[in-house]
C-alpha positions in Angstrom: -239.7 -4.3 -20.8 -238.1 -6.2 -23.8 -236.2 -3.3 -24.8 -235.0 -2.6 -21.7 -233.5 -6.8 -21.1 -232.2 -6.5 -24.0 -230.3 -2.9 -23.7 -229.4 -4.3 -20.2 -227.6 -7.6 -21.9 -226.0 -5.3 -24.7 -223.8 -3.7 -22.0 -223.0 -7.2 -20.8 -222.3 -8.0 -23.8 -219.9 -4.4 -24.2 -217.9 -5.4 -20.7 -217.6 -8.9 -22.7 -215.9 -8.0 -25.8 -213.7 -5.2 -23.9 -212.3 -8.3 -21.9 -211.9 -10.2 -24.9 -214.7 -12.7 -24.7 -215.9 -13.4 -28.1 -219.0 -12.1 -29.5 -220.1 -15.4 -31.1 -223.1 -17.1 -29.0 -224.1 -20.5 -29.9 -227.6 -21.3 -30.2 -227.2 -23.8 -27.6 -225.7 -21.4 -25.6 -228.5 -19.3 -26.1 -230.6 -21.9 -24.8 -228.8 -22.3 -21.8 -229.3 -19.1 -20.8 -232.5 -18.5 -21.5 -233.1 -21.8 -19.5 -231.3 -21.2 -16.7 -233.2 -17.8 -16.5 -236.6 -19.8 -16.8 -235.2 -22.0 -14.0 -234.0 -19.1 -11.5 -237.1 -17.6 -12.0 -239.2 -20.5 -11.3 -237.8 -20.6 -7.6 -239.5 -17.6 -6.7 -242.7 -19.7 -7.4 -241.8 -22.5 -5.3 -240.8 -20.4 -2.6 -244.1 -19.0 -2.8 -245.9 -22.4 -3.1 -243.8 -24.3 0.3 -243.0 -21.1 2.4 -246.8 -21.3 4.1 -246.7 -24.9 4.4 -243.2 -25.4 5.3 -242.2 -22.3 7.5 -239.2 -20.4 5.9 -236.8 -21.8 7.5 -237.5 -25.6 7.3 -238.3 -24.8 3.6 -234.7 -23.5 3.4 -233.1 -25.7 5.4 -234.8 -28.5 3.2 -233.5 -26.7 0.4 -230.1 -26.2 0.6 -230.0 -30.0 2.8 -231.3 -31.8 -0.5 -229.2 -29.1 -2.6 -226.4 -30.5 -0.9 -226.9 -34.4 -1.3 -227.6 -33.9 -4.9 -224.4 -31.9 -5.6 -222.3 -34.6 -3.6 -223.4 -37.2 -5.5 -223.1 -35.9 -9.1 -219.3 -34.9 -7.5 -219.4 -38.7 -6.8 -220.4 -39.9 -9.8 -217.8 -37.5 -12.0 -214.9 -38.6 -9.4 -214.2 -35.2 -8.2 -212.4 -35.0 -5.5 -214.1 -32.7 -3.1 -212.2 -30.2 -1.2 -214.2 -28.2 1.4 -212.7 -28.4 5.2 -209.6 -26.7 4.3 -211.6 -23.6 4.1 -214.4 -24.7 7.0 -215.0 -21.2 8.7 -215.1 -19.0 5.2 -218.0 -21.5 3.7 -219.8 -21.3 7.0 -219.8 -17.6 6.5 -220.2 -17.9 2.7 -223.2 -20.5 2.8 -224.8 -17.7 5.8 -224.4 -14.9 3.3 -224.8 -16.3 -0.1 -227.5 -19.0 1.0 -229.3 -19.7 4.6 -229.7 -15.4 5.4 -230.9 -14.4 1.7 -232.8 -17.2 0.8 -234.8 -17.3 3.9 -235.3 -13.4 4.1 -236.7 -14.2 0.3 -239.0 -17.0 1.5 -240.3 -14.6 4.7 -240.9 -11.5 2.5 -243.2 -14.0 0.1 -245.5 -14.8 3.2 -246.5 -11.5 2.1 -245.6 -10.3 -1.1 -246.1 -11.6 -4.6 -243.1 -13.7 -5.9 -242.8 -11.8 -9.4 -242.6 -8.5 -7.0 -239.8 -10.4 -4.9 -237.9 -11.4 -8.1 -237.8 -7.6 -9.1 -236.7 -6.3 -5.7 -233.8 -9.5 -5.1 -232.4 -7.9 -9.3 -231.2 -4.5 -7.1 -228.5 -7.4 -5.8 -225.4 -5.8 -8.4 -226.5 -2.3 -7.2 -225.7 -3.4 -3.5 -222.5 -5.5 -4.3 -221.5 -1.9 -5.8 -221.9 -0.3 -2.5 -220.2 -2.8 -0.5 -217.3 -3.5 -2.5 -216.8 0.2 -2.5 -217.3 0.5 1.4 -215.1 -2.9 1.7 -212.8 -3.7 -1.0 -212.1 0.2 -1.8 -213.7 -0.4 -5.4 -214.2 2.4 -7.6 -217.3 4.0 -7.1 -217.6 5.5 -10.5 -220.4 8.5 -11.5 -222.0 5.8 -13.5 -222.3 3.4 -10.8 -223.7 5.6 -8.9 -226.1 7.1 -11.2 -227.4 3.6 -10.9 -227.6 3.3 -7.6 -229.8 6.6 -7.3 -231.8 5.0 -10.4 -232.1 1.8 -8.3 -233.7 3.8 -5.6 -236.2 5.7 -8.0 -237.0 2.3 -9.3 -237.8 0.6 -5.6 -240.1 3.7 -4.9 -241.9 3.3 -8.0 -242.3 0.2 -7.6 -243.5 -0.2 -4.0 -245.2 3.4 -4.5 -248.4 1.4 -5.1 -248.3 0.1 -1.9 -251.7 0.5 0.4 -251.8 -2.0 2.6 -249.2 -0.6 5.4 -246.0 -1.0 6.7 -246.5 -4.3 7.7 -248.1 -6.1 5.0 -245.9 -4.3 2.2 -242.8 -2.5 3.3 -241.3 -4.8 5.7 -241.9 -7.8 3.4 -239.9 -5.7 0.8 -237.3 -5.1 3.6 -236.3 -8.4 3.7 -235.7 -8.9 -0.1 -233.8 -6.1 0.0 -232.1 -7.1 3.3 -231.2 -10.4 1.3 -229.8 -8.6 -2.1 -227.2 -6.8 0.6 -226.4 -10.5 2.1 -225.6 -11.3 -1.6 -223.7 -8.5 -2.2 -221.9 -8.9 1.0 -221.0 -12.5 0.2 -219.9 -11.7 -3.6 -217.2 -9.4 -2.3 -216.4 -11.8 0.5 -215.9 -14.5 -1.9 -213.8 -12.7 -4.2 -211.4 -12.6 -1.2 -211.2 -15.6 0.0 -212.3 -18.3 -2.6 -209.9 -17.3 -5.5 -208.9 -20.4 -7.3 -210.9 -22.3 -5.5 -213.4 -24.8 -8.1 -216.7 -24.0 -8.7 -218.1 -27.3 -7.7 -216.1 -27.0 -3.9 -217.8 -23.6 -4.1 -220.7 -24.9 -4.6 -220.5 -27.5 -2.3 -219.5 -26.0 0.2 -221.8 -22.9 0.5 -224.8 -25.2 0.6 -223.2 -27.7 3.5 -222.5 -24.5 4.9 -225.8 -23.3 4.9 -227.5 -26.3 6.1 -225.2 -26.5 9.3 -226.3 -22.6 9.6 -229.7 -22.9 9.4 -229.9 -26.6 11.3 -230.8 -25.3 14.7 -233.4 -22.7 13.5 -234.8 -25.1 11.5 -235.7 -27.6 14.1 -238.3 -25.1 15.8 -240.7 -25.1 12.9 -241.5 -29.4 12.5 -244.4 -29.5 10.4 -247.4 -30.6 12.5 -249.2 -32.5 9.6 -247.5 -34.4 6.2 -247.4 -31.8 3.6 -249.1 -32.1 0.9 -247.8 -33.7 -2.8 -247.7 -29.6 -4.2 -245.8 -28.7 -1.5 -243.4 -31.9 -1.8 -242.9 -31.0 -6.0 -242.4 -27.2 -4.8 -239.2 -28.5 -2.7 -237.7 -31.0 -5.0 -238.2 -28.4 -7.7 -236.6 -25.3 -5.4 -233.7 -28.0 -4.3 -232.7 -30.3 -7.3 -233.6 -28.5 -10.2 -233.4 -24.7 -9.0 -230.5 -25.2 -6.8 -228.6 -27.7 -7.7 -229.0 -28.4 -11.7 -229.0 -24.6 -11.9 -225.4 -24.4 -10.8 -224.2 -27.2 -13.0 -226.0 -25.5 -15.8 -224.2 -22.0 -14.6 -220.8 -23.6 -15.0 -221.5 -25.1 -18.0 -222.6 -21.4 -19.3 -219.0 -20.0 -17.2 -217.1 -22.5 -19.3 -219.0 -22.0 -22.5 -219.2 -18.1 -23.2 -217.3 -16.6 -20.1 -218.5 -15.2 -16.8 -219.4 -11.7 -17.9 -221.2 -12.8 -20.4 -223.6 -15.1 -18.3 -223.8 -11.8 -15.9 -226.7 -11.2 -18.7 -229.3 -14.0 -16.6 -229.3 -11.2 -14.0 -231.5 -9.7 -16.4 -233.9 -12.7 -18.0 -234.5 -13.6 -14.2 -237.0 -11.4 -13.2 -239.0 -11.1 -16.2 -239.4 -15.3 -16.1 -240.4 -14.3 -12.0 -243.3 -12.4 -13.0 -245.0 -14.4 -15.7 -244.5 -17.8 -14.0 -246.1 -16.1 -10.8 -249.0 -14.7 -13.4 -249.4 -17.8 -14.9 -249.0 -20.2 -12.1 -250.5 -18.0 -8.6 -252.4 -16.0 -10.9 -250.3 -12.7 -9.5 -251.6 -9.1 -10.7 -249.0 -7.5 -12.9 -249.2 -3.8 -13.3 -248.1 -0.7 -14.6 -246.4 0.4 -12.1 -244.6 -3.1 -11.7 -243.3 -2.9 -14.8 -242.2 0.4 -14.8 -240.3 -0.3 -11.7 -238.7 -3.5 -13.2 -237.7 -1.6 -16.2 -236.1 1.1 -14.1 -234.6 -1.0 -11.7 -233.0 -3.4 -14.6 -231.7 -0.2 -16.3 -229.7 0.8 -13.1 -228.3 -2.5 -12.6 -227.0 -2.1 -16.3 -225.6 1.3 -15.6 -223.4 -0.1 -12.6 -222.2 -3.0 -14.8 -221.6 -1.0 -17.5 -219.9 1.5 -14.6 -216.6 -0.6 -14.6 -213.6 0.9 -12.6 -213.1 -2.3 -10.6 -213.7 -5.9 -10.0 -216.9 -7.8 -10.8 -218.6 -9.9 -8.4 -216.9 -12.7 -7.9 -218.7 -16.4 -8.2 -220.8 -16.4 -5.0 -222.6 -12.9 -5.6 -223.5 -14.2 -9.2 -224.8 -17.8 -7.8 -228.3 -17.4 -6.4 -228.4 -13.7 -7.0 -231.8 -15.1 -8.1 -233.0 -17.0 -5.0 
């Protein structure tokens, strides 16, 4: 599984130097990554832990509500001007796509499933962007991107192959994780068409208030009858401040430090972190046949960046590809 991480970030790192993004990596740098991985990961546990409790959709709205406030106020605090109502409509359809639909497919799909088994299924997210910038931007659907989109489909089957328990309990959970790696591939392409030049921070901004007005009414159906408890509490500060929020200042940070390519190389740490924090924390199974599908399915998501022959994701499919 190592080798197959690390082959995936070498072809990152390939794409990187072609665009002229040097090859020196701070150790700092380094850390950053490997934290922001660790961090991205851990959401799929929290989703996990508050999704029963919570409902999905409260959970989410919570999230992305909380997300919000925290992001305002560190925009406070560093005087940036915020600039979001310009583009009102785009970041209502931005914070649907890229935020309220995926994470909340994510957060019904764990009712069921495992989270390190979610985490592997939401990495097939740069093999859908693939698909849909072909089908909507008229990208260049090279043989190598879609050599990994036929890999990414061996991979799912492997992984899932496994599966006993019915259609049900099993298959439609994984339906909606794969439903949500589409809605991030939608709202990468979308984003690259309407958010160029915009700032990072607006972006970010903006997608979450977005979300939270998307998912406001939905949300409002599923009040918790009783106080959750204190787990369930850490769980959504964890999921809103430190996985949502933090993790995008920490992105930029990475953006600014060693280019956006290179950071492309998370998409591959991320699930890895998903399975042993789920192992070590919910005491998950990890087999065989799970890893074997995670190393198949991370290979064909390096095949289609390695694929080239158009544009990259733009910044919304790369924030919270991860959940």
């Amino acid at each position: 599984m190592l080798r197959c991480v690390a082959g995936g970030a070498r072809e990152v790192l390939n794409v990187a130097a072609a665009r002229g993004e040097g090859l020196a990596v701070k150790v700092k740098d380094l850390g950053m990554l490997g934290g922001l991985a660790a961090i991205w990961g851990s959401s799929f546990l929290f989703i996990k832990i508050g999704a029963p409790a919570l409902s999905p959709a409260l959970l989410i709205e919570l999230r992305v509500l909380i997300a919000s406030l925290a992001l305002l106020i560190f925009a406070r605090l560093g005087r940036h001007a915020v600039k979001v109502w310009h583009k009102w409509w785009q970041y209502l359809v931005l914070g649907a796509t890229n935020a309220a639909v995926p994470f909340t497919l994510i957060a019904v799909a764990e009712l069921r499933l495992d989270s390190g088994l979610a985490a592997i299924l939401n990495a097939t997210t740069p093999l859908f962007t693939a698909v849909v910038a072909w089908l909507w931007a008229k990208d260049a659907f090279t043989p190598g991107k879609l050599l990994g989109v036929i890999l990414g489909v061996v991979g799912v089957g492997i992984l899932m192959g496994g599966a006993s328990r019915g259609i049900a309990a099993v298959w439609l959970p994984a339906g909606c994780s794969l439903l949500a790696a589409l809605a991030y591939g939608v709202a990468g392409v979308f984003s690259s068409r309407y958010f160029k030049g915009e700032k990072p921070l607006d972006m970010a901004i903006g997608q979450q208030l977005g979300a939270t007005l998307v998912l406001l009414p939905l949300s409002l159906f599923f009040l918790p009858q009783r106080v959750p408890s204190g787990t369930v509490v850490f769980a959504l500060f964890m999921l809103a401040v430190v996985c949502t929020a933090a993790a995008y200042l920490l992105y930029f940070a990475l953006i600014h430090s060693v280019g956006p390519v290179r950071t492309l190389t998370v998409t591959f740490l991320v699930p890895p972190f998903a399975v042993v924090w789920g192992a070590l924390f919910l005491h998950e199974a990890v087999s065989w046949r799970m890893l074997i599908g995670l190393i198949v399915i991370l290979s064909s998501v390096a095949l289609v960046l390695r694929g080239g022959g158009g544009a990259r994701p733009g910044l919304a499919g790369r924030l919270d590809a991860k959940s």
